[in-house]
C-alpha distance (Angstrom), angle and dihedral (degrees) to the residues before:
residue distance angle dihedral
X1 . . .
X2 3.94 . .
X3 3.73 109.7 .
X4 3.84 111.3 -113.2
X5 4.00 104.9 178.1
X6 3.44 142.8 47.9
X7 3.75 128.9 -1.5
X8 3.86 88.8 -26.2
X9 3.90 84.5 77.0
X10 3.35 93.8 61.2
X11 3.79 106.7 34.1
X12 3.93 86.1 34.7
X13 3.95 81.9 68.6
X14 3.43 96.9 27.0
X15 3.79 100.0 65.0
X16 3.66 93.1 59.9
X17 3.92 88.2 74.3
X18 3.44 90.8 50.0
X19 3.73 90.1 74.3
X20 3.44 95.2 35.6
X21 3.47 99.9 63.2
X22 4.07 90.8 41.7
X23 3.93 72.1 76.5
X24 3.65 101.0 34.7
X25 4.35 92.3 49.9
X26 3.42 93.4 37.5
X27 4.09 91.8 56.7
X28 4.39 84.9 36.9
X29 3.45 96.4 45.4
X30 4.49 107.1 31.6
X31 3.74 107.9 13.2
X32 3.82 97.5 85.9
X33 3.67 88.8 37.6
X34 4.18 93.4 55.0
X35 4.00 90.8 40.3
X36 3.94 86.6 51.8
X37 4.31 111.2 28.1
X38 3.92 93.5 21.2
X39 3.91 110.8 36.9
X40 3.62 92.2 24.7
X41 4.02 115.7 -120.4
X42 2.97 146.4 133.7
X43 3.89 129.6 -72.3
X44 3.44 89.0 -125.5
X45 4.30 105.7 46.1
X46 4.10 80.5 43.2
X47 3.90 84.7 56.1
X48 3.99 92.7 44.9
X49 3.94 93.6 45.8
X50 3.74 93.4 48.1
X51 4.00 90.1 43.1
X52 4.24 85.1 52.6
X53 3.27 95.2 54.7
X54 4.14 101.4 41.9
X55 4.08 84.3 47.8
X56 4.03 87.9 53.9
X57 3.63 91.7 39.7
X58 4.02 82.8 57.1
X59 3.30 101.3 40.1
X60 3.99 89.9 52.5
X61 4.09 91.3 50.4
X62 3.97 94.5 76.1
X63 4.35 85.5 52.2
X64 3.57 95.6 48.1
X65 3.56 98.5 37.3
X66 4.05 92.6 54.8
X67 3.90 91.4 43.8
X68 3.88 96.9 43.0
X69 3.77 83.7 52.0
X70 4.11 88.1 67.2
X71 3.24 98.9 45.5
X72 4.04 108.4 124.5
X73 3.66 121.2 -177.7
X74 4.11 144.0 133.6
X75 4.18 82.9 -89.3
X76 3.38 98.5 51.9
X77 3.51 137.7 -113.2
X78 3.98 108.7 -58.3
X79 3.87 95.1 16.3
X80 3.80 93.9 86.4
X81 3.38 101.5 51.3
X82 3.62 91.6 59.9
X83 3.87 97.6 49.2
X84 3.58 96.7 50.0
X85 3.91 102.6 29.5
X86 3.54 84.2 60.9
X87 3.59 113.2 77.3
X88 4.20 97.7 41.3
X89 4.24 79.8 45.5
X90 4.18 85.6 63.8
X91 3.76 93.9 40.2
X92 4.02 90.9 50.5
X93 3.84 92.2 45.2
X94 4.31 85.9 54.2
X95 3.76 89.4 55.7
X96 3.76 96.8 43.5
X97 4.15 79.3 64.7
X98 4.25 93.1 48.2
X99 4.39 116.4 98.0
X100 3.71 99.9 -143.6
X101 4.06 109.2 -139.8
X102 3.98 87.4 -96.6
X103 3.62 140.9 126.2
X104 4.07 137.1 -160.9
X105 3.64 115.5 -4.6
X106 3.53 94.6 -18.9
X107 3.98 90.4 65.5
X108 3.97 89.5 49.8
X109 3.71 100.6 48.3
X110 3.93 85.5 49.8
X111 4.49 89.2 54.1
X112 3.43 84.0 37.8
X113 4.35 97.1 58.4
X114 3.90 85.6 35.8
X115 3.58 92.3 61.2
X116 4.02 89.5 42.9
X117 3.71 89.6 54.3
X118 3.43 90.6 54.2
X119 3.78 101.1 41.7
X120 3.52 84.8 55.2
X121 3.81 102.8 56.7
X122 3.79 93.0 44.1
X123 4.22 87.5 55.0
X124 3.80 79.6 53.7
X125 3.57 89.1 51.9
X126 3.76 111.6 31.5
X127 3.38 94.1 40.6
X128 3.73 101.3 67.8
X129 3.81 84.8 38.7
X130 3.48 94.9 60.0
X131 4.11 96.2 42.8
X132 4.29 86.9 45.5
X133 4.23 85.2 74.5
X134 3.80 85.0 66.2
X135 3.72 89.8 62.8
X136 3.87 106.7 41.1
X137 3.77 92.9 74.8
X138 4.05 138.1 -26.7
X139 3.69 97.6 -143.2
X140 3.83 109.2 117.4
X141 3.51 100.2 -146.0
X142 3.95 94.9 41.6
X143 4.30 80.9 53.7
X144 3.49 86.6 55.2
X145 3.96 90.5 56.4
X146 4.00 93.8 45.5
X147 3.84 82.4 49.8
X148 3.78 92.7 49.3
X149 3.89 88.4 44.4
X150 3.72 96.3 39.0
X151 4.32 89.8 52.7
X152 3.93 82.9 41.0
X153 3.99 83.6 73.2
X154 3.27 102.3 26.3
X155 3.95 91.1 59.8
X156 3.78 85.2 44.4
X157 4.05 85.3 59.7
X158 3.66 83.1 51.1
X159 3.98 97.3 56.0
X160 3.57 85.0 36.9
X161 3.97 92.6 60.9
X162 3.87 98.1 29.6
X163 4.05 93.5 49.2
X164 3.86 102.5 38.7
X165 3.89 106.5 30.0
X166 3.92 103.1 79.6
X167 3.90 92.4 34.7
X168 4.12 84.8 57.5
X169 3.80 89.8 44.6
X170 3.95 93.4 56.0
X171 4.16 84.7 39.7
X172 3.84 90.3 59.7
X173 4.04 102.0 18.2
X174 3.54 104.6 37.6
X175 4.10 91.3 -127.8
X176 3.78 147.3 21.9
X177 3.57 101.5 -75.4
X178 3.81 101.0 35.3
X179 4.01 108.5 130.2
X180 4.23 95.2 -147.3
X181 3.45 86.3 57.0
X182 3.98 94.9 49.9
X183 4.07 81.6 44.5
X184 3.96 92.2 47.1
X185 3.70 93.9 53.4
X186 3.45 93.9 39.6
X187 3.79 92.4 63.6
X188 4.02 90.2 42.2
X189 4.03 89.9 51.0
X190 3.79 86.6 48.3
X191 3.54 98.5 53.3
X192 3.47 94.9 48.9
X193 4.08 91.8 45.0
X194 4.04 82.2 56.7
X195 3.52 98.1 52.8
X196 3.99 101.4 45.7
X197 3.81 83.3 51.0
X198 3.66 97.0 55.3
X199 3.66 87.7 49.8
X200 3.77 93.0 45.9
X201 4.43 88.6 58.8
X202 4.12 85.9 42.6
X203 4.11 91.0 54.5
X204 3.66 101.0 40.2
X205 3.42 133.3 86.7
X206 4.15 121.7 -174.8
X207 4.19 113.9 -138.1
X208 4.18 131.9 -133.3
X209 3.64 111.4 -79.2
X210 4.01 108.7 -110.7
X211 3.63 119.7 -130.3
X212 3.57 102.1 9.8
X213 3.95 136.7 52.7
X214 3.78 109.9 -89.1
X215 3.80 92.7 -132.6
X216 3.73 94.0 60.5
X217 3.59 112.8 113.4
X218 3.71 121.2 -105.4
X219 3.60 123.0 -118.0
X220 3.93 112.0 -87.1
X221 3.30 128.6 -116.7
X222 4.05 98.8 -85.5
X223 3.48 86.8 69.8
X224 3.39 96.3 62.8
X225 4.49 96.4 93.9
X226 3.94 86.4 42.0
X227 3.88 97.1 48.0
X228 4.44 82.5 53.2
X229 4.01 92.1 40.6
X230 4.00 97.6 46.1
X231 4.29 91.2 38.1
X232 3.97 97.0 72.4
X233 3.65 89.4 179.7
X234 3.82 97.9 55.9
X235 4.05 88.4 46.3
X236 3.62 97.1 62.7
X237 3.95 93.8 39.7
X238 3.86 89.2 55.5
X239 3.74 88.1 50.3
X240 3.86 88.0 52.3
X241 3.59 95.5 33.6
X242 4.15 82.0 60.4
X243 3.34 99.9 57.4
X244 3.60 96.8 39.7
X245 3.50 84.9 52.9
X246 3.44 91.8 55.9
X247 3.67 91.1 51.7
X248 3.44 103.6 62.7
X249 4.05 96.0 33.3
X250 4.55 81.2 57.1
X251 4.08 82.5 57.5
X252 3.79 103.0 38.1
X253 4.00 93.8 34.6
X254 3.92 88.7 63.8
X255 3.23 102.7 23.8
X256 4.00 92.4 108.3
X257 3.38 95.8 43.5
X258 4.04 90.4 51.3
X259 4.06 94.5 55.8
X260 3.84 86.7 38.8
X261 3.79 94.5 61.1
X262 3.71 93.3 41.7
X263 3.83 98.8 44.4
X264 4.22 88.4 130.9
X265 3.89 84.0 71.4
X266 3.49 107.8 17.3
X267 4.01 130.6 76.4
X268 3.29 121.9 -121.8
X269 3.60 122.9 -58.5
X270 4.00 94.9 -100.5
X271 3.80 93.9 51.0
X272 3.45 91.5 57.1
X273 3.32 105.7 36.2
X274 4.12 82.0 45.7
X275 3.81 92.0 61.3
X276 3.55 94.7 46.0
X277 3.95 88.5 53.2
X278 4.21 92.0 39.6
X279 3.89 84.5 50.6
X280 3.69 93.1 55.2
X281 3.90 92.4 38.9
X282 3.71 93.9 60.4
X283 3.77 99.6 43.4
X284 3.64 97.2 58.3
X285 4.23 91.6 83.8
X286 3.67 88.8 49.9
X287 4.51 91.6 43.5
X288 4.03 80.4 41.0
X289 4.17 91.4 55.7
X290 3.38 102.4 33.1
X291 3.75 93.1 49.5
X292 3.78 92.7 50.2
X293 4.06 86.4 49.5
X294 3.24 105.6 37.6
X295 4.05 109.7 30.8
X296 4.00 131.2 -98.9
X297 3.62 90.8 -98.6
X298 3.67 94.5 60.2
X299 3.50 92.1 47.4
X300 4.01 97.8 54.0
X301 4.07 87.4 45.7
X302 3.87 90.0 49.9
X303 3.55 95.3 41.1
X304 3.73 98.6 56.5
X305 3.82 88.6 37.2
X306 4.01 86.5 64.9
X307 4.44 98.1 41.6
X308 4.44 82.2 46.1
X309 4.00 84.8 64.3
X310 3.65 98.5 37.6
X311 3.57 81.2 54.8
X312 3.92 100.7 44.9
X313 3.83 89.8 49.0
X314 3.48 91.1 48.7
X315 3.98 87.4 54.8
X316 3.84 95.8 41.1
X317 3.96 100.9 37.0
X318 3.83 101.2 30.7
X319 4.32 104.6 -132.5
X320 3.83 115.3 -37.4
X321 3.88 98.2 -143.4
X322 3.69 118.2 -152.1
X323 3.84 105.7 178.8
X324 3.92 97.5 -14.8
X325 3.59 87.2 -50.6
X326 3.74 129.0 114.7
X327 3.42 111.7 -134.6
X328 3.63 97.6 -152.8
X329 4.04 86.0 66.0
X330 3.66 91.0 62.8
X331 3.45 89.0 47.8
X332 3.72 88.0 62.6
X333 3.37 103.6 45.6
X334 4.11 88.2 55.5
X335 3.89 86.1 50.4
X336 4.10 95.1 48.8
X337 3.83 87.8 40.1
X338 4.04 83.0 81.1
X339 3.48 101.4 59.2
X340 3.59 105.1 63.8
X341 3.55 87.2 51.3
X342 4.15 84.6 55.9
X343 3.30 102.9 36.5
X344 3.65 94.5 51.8
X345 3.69 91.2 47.3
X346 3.82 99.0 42.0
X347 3.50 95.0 50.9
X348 3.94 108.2 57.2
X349 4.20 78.0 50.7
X350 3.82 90.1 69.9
X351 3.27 91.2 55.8
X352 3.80 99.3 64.9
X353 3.77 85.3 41.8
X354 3.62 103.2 60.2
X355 4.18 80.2 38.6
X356 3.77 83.0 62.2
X357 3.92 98.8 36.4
X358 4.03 97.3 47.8
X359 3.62 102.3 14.1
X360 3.91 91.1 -123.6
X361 3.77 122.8 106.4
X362 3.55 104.4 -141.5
X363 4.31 105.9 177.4
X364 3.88 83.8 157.0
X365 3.44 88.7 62.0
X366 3.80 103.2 42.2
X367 3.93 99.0 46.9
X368 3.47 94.8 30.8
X369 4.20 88.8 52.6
X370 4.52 87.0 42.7
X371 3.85 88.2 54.0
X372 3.31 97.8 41.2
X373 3.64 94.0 56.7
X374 3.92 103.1 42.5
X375 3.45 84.4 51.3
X376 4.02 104.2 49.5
X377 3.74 80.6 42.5
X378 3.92 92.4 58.3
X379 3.62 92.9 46.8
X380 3.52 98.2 47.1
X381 3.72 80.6 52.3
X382 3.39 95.0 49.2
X383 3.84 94.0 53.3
X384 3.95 89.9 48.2
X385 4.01 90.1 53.1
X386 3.47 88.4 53.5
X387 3.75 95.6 49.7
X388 3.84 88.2 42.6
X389 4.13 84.5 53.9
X390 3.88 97.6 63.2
X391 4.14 86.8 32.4
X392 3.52 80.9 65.1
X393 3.35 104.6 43.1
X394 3.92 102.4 -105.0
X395 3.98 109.1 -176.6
X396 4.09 112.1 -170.0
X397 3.55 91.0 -175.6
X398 4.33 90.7 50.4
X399 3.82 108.6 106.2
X400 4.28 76.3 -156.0
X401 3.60 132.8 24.8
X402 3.49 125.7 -137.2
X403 4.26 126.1 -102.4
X404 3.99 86.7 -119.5
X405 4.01 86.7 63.1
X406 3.50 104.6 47.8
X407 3.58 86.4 50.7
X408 3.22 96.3 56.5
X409 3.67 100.4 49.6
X410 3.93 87.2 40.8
X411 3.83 80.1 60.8
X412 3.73 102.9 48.2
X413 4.01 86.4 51.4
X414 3.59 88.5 56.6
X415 3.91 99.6 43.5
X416 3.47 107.9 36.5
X417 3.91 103.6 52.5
X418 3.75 87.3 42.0
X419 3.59 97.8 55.5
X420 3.92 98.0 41.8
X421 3.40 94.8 56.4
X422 3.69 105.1 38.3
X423 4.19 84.6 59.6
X424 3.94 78.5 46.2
X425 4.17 91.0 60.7
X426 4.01 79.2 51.3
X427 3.39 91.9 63.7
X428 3.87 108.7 42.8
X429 3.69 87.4 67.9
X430 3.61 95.0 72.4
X431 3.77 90.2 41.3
X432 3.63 98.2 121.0
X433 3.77 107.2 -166.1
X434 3.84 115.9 78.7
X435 4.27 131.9 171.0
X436 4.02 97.7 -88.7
X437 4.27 90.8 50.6
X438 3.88 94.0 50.0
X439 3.51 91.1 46.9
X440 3.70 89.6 53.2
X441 3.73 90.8 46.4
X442 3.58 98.8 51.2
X443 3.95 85.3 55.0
X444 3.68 92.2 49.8
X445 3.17 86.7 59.4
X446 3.85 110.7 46.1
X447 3.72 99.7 -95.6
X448 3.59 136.6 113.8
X449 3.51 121.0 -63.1
């Protein structure tokens, strides 16, 4: 039975992001890596395949969001989707990790289908997950503690992926670039992913609709461009939500590829990536209470303030290494650590908004437009990384890389996250949807206040 007080709420939903972003980190954090040091291509086709299949994943969102939105069974709406996408999700992932016995362009076209299979089952999956936190309550505040919860796990998926993957790769493979090991943990991470999303349909429980009968149709999928046009406040968020995007995806894409050309002074690549991960664990209390405190707008502006002087210092001091590990990475992940907490509260907002604007609640429309654009911005990102690889001077076959290289990637992870969100901060100010409005809309409309 789904769990409908106390903490289970929360971690009831929570947990399902934990095994989504075992997918998520592990696609972030290795793909580019296995397509380049593993398979064996180039920076730049590893770029293009991972920018095909984050544009299909996007393109898919708006069809799955709109259909998920009809669903209508004894489980509820977005419930089943999770339970049964689940499973084929954790046998696509394994694949995505398999070298078919091809060469040339047949070889890439085969990756490239693999990872559009599995792009395609996690829309069918994440999706619905994301649009179920407009249903578990329409309390602003409380949103902002599912959020906090919900990026509580999600980070945890992160730590999970960034401080166990390599160690099971040299358990199974023998080394870094071994391609049973990549397969081994794949499976392991999949299992795992499986499980927490079972548990995440078992501990959740979807709410009444306010304002309108629950058995009313939702708005097709034609309405998807009006539902963003007419909602002001969702337009600007997705324009924010894009570059922020963009932001993290120009740390994580690179990431790899940054502690691999500095392994002289750097620890290994799970330390690193571990203390990024731990750093954006433990801030997501402190995000969580000073969001509820002081505002979401606040938090964004602060936020971004923090990741712009990580970056600067990064620029101006080069990385100050404490035990192989650069402190201006940690410095990040306790800046990005806030915006899942925002994003994930912000966005079920928008919802009511346009609701109150149009007088059509369009959930299709709003998740299916959020995922849509973090993922179109991580592809585009991924495709620039890869160009920015061979701009560089990336060698996979170099046992070394040259000073010129690191520097350049050293420079794209100071610029790029710096200058995304800083034109991010622009935006928020025109957000116009704040705590004390939603609260009065939700009344207005015979929900909760």
């Amino acid at each position: 039975m789904a769990a409908t007080t106390g903490i289970g709420r929360y971690a009831g939903y929570g947990v399902g992001d934990f095994g989504l972003n075992i997918y998520w980190n592990a696609l972030s954090l290795v793909l580019m890596f296995w397509y380049a040091e593993v398979v064996g291509l180039s920076p730049t086709v590893a770029g293009g395949i991972y920018f095909v299949g984050m544009a299909w994943d996007a393109v898919t969102d708006a069809v799955v969001a709109s259909l998920s939105a009809r669903t209508r069974s004894r489980f509820g709406t977005y419930r089943p989707h999770i339970l049964f996408g689940g499973v084929a999700l954790g046998v696509s992932f394994c694949v995505l990790f398999w070298i078919p016995p091809l060469e040339g362009v047949a070889l890439i076209a085969a990756l490239t289908l693999a990872h559009i299979l599995f792009r395609t089952v996690y829309t069918i999956v994440a999706v619905p997950y994301s649009a179920l936190a407009s249903r578990l309550s329409y309390d602003s505040v409380e949103r902002t503690t599912f959020s906090g919860v919900r990026m509580f796990f999600a980070f945890a998926g992160l730590l999970t992926v960034s401080g166990l993957w390599f160690p099971l790769v040299r358990t199974f493979g023998g080394d870094d670039t071994a391609a049973p090991g990549f397969q081994a943990a794949a499976l392991i991470g999949a299992v795992i992913a499986t499980m927490a999303l079972a548990l995440c349909f078992a501990g959740t429980r979807e709410q009444p609709l306010p304002g309108r009968c629950s058995d009313d149709p939702p708005p097709g999928l034609w309405r998807f461009i009006p539902a963003i046009r007419d909602n002001r406040a969702l337009a600007i968020l997705l324009c924010m939500i894009f570059l922020q995007s963009g932001a993290v995806a120009s740390l994580l894409i690179p990431l790899t590829f940054f502690i691999e050309v500095n392994a002289p002074v750097f620890a290994r690549k799970e330390v690193v990536m571990t203390a990024y991960a731990s750093a954006t664990l433990a801030s997501i209390p402190v995000w969580t209470l000073f969001i509820r405190r002081f505002g979401k707008k606040a938090g964004w502006v602060l936020a971004c303030g923090l990741a712009i002087v990580c970056g600067l210092d990064l620029a101006i001091a080069g990385a100050r290494v404490i035990a192989g590990v650069p402190l201006q990475i940690i410095g990040y992940g306790a800046a990005f650590g806030a915006f899942g907490v925002l994003v994930w509260s912000f966005v079920p907002d928008t919802v009511e908004y346009g609701q109150w604007k149009t007088g059509e609640r369009n959930e299709g429309a709003v998740f299916g437009s959020v995922l849509l654009v973090q993922k179109l911005s991580g592809g585009l990102m991924g495709l620039f990384v890869g160009f920015m690889l061979s701009e560089v001077g990336y060698d996979i076959d170099a046992a070394t890389q040259s000073a010129a290289t690191a520097e350049g990637i050293r420079f794209h992870i100071f610029l790029m996250p710096s200058l995304l969100l800083a034109l991010s901060v622009l935006l928020i100010l025109k957000l116009p949807l704040n705590r004390r409005l939603h609260a009065r809309i939700v009344g207005q409309m015979g929900g909760r206040e």
